[in-house]
Residue frames relative to the residue before (quaternion, step in Angstrom):
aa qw qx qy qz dx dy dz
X 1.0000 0.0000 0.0000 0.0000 0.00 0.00 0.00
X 0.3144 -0.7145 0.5800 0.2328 3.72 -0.49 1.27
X 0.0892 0.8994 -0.4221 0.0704 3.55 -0.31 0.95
X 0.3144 -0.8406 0.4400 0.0300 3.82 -0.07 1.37
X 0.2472 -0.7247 0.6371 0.0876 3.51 -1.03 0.78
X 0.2777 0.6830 -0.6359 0.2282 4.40 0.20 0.95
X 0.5250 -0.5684 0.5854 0.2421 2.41 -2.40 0.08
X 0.2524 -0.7483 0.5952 0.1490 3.56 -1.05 1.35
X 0.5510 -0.5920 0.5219 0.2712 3.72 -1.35 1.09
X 0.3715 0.7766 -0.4858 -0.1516 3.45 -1.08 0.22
X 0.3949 0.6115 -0.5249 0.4411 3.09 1.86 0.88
X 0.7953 -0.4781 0.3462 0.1378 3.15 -2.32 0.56
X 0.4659 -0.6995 0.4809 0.2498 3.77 0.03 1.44
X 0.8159 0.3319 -0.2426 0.4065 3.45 0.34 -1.14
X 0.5103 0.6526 -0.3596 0.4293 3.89 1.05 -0.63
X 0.4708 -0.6532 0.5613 0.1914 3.38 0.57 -1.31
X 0.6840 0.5510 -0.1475 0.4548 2.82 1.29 -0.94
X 0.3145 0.8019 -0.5072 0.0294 4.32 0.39 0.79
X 0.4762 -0.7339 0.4664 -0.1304 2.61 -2.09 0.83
X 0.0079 0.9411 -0.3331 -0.0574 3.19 0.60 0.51
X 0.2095 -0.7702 0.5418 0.2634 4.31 -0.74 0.29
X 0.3775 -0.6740 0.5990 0.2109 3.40 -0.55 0.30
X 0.2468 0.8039 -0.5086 0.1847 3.89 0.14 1.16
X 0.6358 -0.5589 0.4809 0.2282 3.39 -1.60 0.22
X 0.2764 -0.8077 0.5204 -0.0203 3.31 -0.30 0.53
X 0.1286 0.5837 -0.7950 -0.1031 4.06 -1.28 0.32
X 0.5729 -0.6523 0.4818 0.1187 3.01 -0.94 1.88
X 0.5784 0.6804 -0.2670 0.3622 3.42 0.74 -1.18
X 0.7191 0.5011 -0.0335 0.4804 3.08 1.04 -0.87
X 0.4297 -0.7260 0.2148 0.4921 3.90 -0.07 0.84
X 0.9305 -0.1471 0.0957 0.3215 3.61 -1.63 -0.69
X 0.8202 0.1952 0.1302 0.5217 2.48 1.80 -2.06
X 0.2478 0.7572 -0.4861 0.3590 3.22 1.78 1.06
X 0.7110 -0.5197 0.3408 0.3290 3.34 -1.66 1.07
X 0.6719 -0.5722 0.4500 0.1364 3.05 -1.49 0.94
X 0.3537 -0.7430 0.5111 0.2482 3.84 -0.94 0.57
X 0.7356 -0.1654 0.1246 0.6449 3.57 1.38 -1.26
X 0.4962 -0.6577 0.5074 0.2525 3.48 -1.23 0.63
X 0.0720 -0.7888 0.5991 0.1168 4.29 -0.22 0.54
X 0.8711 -0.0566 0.2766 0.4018 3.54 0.60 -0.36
X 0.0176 0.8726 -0.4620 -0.1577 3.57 -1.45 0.08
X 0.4022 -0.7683 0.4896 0.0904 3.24 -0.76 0.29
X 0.1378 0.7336 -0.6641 -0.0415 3.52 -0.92 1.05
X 0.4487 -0.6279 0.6001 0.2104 3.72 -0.62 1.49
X 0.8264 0.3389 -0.2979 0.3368 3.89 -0.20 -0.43
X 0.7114 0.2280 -0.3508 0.5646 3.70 1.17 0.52
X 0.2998 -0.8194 0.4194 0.2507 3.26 2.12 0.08
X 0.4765 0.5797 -0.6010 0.2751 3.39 0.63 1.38
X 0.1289 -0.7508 0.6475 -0.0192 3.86 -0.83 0.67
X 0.2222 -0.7459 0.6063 -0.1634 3.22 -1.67 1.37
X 0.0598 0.8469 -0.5046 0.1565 3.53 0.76 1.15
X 0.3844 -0.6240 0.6703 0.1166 3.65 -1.51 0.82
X 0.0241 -0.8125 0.5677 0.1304 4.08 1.30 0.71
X 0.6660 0.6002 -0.3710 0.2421 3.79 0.91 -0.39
X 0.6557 0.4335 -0.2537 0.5638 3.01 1.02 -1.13
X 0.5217 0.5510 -0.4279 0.4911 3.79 0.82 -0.92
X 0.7079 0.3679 -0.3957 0.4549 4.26 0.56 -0.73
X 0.5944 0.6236 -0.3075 0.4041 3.30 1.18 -0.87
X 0.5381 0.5705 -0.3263 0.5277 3.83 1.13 -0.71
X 0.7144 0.5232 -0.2076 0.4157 3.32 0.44 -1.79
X 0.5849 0.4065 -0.4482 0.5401 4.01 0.98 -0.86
X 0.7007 0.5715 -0.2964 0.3075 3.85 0.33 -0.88
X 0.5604 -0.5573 0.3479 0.5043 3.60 1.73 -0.17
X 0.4873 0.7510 -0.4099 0.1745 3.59 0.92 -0.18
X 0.6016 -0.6274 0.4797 0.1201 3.67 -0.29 1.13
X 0.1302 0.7890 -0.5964 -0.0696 4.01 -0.13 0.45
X 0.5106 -0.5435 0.5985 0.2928 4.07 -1.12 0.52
X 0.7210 -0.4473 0.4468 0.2835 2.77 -1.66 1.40
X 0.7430 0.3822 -0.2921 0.4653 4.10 0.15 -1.26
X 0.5377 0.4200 -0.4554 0.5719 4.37 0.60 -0.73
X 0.7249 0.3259 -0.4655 0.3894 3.85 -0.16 -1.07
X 0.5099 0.6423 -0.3648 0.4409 4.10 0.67 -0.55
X 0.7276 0.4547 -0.2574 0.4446 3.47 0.46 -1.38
X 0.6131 0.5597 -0.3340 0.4464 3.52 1.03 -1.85
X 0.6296 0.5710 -0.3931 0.3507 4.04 0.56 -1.33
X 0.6130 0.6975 -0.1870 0.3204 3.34 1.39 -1.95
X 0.8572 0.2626 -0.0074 0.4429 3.29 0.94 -1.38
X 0.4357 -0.7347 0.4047 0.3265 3.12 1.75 0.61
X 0.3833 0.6299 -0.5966 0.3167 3.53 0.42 0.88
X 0.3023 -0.6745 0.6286 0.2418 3.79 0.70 -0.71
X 0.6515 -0.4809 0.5519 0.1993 2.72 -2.69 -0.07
X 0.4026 -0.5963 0.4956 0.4865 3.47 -0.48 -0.58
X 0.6984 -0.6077 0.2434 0.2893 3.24 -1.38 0.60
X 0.7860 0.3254 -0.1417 0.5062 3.38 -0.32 0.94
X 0.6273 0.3712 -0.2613 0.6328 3.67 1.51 -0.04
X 0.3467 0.7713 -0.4351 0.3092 4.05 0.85 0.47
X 0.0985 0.8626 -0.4300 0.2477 3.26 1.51 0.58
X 0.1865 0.7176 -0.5318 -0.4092 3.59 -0.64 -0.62
């Protein structure tokens, strides 16, 4: 299963005001197809974030694939990679 760790949007275009979830993904599936698990969230504009760095390592042993912006955040918050997957 080609499976993706991104962030999904679910704050308000017009407010100003975004939000972001930190979720699992089967790629395979389209843009806005149903989530596998929730890891967390993220709001860039008070720049507070709430990661699950376990399960996120626990994905990553399983082959899971993290986005350029989750691998950014993880660096941000000193949570890291698991060992041995520190690729970029």
């Amino acid at each position: 299963m080609a499976v993706h760790i991104r962030l999904r949007r679910i704050g308000k275009n017009p407010a100003g005001k975004p939000h972001f979830r930190v979720s699992v993904f089967d790629e395979r599936m389209g843009r806005d197809s149903r989530i596998i698990e929730e890891l967390g969230y993220y709001k860039p504009t008070s720049g507070l974030a709430e990661l699950k760095a376990e399960r996120i390592a626990e994905w990553v042993k399983k082959g899971a694939q993290l986005s350029t912006t989750v691998k950014s955040l993880l660096k941000k918050l000193n949570k890291g990679l698991p060992a041995g997957r520190q690729k970029a």
